[in-house]
C-alpha positions as CSV (number, residue, x, y, z in Angstrom):
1,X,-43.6,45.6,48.8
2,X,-45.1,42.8,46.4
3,X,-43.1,43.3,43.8
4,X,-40.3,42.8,46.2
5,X,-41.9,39.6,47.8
6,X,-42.8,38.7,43.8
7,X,-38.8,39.3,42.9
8,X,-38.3,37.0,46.2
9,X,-40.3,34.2,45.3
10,X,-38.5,34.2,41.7
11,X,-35.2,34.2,42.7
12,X,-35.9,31.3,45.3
13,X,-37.7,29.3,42.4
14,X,-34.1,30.1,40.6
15,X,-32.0,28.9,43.2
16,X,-34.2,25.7,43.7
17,X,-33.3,25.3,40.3
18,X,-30.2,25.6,40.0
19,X,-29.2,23.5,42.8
20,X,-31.4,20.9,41.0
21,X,-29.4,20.8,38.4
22,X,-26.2,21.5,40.8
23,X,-22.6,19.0,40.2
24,X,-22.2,16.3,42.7
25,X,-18.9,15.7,43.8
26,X,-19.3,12.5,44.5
27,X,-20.2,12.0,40.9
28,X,-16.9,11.4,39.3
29,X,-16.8,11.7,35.4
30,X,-14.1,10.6,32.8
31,X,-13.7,10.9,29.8
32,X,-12.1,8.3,27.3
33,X,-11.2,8.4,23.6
34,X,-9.1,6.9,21.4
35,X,-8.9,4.4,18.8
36,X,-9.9,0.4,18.5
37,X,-7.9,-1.0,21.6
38,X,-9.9,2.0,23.6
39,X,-13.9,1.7,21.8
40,X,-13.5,-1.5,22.3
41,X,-12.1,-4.7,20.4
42,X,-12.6,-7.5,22.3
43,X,-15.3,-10.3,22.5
44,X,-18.2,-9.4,25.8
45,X,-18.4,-12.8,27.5
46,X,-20.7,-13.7,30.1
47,X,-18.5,-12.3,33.1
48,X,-18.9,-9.0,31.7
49,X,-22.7,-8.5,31.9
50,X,-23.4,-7.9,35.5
51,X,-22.5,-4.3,36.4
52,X,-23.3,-2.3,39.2
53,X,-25.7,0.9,39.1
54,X,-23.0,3.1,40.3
55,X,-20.7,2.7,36.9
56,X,-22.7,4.8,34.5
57,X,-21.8,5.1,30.9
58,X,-23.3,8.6,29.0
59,X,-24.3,6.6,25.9
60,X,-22.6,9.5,22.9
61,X,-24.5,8.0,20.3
62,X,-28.2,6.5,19.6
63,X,-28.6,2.9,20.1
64,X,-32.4,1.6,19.8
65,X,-31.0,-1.6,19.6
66,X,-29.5,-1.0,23.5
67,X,-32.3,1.2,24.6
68,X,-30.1,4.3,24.5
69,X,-30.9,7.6,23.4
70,X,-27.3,10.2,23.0
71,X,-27.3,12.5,26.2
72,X,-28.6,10.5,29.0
73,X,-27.1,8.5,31.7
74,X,-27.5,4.3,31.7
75,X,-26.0,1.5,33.5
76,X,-22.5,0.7,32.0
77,X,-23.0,-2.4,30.8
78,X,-20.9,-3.0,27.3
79,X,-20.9,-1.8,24.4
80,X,-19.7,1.6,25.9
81,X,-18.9,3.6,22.6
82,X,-20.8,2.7,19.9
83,X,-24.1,0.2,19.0
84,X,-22.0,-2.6,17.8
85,X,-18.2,-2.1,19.8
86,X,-17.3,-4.4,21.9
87,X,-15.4,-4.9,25.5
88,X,-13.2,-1.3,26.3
89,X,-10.4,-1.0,29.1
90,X,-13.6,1.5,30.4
91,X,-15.4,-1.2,31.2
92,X,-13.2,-2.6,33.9
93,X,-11.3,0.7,34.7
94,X,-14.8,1.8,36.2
95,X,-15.8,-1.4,37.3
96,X,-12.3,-1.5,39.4
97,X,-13.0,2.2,40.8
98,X,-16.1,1.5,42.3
99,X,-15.1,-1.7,43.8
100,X,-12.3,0.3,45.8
101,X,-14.4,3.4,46.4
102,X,-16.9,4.4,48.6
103,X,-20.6,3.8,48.2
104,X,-21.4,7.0,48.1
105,X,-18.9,7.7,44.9
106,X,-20.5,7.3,41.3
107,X,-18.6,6.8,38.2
108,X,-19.1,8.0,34.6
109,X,-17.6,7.4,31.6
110,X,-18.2,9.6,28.7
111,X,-16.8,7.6,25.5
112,X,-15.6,8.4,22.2
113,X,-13.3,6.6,20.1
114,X,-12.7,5.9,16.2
115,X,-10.9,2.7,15.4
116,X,-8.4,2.6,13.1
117,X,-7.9,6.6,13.4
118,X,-5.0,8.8,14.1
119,X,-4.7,11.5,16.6
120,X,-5.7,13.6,14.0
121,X,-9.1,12.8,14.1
122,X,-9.4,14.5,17.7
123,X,-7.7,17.7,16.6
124,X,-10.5,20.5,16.3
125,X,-8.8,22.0,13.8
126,X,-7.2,19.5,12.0
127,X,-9.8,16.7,11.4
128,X,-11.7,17.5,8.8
129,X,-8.0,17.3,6.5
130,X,-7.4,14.7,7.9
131,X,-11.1,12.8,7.1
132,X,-10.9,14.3,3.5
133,X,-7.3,13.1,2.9
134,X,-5.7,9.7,4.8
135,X,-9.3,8.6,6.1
136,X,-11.0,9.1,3.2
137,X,-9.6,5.9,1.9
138,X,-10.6,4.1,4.7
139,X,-14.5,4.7,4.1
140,X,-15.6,2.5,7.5
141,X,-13.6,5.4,9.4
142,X,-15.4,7.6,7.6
143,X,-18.7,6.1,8.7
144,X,-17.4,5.4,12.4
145,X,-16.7,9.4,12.5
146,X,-20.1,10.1,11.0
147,X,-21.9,8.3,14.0
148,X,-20.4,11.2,16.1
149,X,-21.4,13.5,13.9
150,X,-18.8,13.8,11.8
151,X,-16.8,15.6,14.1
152,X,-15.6,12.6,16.6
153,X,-13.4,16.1,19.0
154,X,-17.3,18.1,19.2
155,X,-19.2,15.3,20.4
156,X,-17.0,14.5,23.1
157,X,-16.8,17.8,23.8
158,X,-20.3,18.0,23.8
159,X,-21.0,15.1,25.8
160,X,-18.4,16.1,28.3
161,X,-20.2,20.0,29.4
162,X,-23.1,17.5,29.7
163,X,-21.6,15.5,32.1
164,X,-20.5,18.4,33.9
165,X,-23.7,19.3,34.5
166,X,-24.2,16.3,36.9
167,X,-20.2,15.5,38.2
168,X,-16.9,16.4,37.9
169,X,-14.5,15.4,35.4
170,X,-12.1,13.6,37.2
171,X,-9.8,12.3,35.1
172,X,-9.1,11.4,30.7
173,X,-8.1,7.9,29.6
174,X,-6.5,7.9,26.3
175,X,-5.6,4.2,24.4
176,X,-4.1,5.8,21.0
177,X,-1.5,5.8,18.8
178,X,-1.3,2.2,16.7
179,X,-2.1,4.6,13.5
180,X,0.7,7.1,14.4
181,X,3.4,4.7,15.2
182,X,7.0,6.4,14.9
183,X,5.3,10.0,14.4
184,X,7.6,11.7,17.0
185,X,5.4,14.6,16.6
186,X,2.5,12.6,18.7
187,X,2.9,13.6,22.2
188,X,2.9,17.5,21.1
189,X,-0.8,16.4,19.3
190,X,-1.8,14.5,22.1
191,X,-0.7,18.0,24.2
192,X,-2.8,19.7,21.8
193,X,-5.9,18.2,21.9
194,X,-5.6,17.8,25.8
195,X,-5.0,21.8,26.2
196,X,-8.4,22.3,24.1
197,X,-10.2,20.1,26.0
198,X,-9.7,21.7,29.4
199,X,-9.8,25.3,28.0
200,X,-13.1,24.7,26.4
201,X,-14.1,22.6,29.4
202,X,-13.7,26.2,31.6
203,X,-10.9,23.7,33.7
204,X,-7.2,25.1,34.1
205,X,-4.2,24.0,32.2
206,X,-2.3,21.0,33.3
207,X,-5.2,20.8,36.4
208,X,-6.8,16.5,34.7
209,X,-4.7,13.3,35.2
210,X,-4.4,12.0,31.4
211,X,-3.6,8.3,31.3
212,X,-2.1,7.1,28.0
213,X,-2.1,2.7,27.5
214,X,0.7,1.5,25.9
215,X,-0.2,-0.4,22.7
216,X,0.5,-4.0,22.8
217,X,4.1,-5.0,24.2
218,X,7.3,-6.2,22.3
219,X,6.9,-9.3,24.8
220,X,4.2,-10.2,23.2
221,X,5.4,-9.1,20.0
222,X,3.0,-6.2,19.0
223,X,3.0,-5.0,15.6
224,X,3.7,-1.3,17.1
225,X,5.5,-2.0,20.4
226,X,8.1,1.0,19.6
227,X,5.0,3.9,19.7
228,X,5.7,2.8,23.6
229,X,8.8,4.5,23.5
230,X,7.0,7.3,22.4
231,X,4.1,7.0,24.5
232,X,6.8,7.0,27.4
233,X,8.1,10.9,26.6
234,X,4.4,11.7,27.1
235,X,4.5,13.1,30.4
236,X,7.4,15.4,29.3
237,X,5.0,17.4,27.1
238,X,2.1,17.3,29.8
239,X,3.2,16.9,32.8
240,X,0.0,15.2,34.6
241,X,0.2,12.4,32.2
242,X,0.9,8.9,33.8
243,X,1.6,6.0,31.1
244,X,-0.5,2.5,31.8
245,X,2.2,-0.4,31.0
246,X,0.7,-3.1,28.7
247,X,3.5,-5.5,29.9
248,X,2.5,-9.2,29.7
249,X,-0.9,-8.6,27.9
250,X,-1.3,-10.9,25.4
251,X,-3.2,-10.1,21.7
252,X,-5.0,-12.0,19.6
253,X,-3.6,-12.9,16.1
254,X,-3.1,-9.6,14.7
255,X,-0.5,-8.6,17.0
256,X,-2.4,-4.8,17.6
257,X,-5.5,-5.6,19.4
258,X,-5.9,-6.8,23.1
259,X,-7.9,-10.4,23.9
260,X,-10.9,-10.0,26.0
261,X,-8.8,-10.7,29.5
262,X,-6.0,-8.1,28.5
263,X,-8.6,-5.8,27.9
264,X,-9.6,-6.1,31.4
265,X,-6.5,-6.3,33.2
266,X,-5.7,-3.0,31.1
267,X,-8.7,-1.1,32.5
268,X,-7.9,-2.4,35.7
269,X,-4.5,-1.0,35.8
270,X,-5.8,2.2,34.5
271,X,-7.9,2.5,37.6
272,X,-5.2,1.0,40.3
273,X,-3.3,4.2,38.9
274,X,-6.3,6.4,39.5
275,X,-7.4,5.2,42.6
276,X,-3.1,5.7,43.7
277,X,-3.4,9.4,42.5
278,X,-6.8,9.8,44.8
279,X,-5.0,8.3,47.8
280,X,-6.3,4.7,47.5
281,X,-3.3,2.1,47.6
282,X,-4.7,-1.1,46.0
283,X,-3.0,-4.2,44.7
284,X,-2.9,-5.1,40.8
């Protein structure tokens, strides 16, 4: 009879536990990786420093200089990605969700991105020929990669099971493909890297929305406006992909990268699409 009431008292101290450490559902977790226009390539103005509690980034790196340590939760206040990025579509794609949400919904973003970088360097196969051959001469990708460890697919991978342990993963924002304009092999490596994500994730095939950003628009005469042709088969190869139009976004100089208000009118539309696909009809 005591061991039995012994074996009791251990298995409720385990089930305290593990509801303790049990996912909220009302914890909703994305995750977003990419290249520059997604880590984040425009200028944090004053606007952008106010952010509510509920928008939490899970900070992928260590930033002393920000007060974040990798693996734990902080207010999502810019720089998202790394120490020194600057303003992501994440920023006001979360930003926009919790506006429209209700209070009792949190959201998380779990970023990684590697500016400059092709697909490639998400494939979890593929990356380290691609670091050793076409990034190797590029030795600030190099060093970008080495801040996730050298392996820019396991750390978000890593990250993500950690935010699993807290939410639910809700949902992947992709901003990619500047680096593999006209590579009509892209959406099938795109497909790829999805499909290992959710199988090593423990989530079923095809079962996460995946929204792709164009790259910047031949309207406003971006440098690689026809990868959005590209971009547009997307959803053909995975069929829960919706494309986020960057019609009417203007760019700085360079013609690739986003100005600061573009960038926030793109995370904005990636959320109006993710609040449409959780049945919340909201105005651009």
């Amino acid at each position: 009879m005591k061991m039995i009431r012994i074996l009791g008292l251990l298995l409720f101290a385990w089930l305290g536990r593990e509801h303790a450490f049990a996912q909220d559902p009302n914890f909703h977790i994305y995750l977003c990786l990419g290249q520059s226009n997604m880590e984040g390539p425009a200028a944090i103005e004053a606007q952008d420093s106010t952010v509510s509690s509920r928008f939490q980034v899970l900070a992928a790196v260590d930033c002393p200089q920000l007060g974040r340590s990798q693996g734990q939760w902080y207010p999502a206040k810019p720089p998202l990605f790394r120490c020194n990025t600057r303003l992501s579509p994440a920023d006001y794609f979360g930003r926009t969700l919790i506006a429209h949400l209700p209070d009792s919904i949190r959201v998380g973003v779990v970023p990684v991105a590697v500016g400059g970088s092709k697909i490639e360097i998400f494939d979890k196969v593929q990356y380290r020929a691609y670091l050793d051959s076409s990034a190797a001469e590029r030795p600030w990708m190099i060093n970008m990669a080495n801040a996730y460890g050298g392996n820019p697919y396991e750390r978000l991978l890593t990250m993500a099971r950690l935010a699993q342990k807290q939410g639910v993963i809700k949902g992947i924002l992709l901003h990619q493909g500047e680096s593999n304009t006209g590579d009509e092999a892209w959406p099938g490596k795109v497909q790829k890297v999805y499909a290992d994500l959710l199988k090593d994730l423990g989530l079923a095939p095809d079962s996460v929305p995946l929204l792709a950003g164009e790259v910047v628009s031949q309207d406003q005469g971006g440098k690689c406006a026809s990868m959005n042709a590209i971009i547009a088969t997307l959803p053909q190869t995975i069929p829960k992909t919706y494309v986020i139009s960057s019609a009417g976004l203007p760019a700085v100089p360079d013609k690739l990268h986003f100005t600061s208000q573009s960038i926030r009118e793109l995370g904005k539309r990636y959320a109006v699409r993710m609040l449409s696909l959780q049945g919340y009809e909201v105005k651009e």
